[in-house]
C-alpha positions in Angstrom: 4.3 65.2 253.2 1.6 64.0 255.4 3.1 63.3 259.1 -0.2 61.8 259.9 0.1 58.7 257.1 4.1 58.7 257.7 2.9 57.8 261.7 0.6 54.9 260.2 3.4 53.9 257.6 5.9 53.3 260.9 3.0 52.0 263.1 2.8 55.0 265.5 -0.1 56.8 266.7 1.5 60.2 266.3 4.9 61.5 265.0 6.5 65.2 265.0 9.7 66.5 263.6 12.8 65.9 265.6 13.7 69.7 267.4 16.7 71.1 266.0 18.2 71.2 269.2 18.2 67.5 269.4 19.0 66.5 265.8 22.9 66.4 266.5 22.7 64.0 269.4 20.0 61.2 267.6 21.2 61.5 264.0 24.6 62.3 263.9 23.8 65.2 262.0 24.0 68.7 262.0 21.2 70.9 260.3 21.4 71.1 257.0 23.2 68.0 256.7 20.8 65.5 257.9 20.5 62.5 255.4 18.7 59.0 255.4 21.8 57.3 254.9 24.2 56.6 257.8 22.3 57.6 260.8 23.4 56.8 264.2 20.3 55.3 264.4 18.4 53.6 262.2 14.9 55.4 261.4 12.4 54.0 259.4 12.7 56.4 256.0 9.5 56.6 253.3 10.3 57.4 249.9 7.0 59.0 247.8 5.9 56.4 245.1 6.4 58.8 242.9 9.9 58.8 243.0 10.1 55.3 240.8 9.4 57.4 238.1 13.1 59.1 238.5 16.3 57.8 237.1 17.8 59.4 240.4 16.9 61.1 243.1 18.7 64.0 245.3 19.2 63.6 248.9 21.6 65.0 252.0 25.6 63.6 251.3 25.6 64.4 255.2 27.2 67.5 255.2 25.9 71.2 254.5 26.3 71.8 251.0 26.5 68.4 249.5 24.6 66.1 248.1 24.2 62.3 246.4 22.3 61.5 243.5 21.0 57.7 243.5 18.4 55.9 242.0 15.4 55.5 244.0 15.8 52.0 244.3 19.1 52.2 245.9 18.1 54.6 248.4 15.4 52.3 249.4 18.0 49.0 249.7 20.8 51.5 251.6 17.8 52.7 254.4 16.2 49.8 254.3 13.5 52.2 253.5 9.6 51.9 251.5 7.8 54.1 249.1 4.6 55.1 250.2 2.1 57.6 249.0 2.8 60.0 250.9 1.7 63.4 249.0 -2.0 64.1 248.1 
């Protein structure tokens, strides 16, 4: 992942990953459980293009330990989501 084309995807100049220390208090999440569905608040989420390839795809259930397997299409209509190129 690329944080540099993820900022131009979201139309910011720069972004960083979210300290640890903060991820409870702006997601909702703990780590380890953090998923793109259900947030607190809602972030803008990029799925790799790649991914339409996939019958499903694996992502956080929002607890440590479990996880949700959709179809990459659904992910993208549940975060209101885009796929990008985002690997080289």
């Amino acid at each position: 992942m690329n944080l540099k084309t993820c900022a131009k995807l979201a139309g910011e100049k720069k972004i960083e990953m979210l300290p640890v220390k903060d991820l409870l208090a702006t997601t909702g999440y703990i780590r380890g459980g953090c998923s793109p569905i259900g947030m607190k608040k809602r972030f803008p989420t990029f799925v790799d293009e790649s991914a339409v390839e996939l019958a499903n795809v694996v992502v956080s259930a929002g607890k440590v330990g479990m996880q949700i397997h959709i179809k990459p299409d659904d992910l993208i209509q549940v975060t209101g989501g885009k796929f990008a190129k985002l690997t080289v």
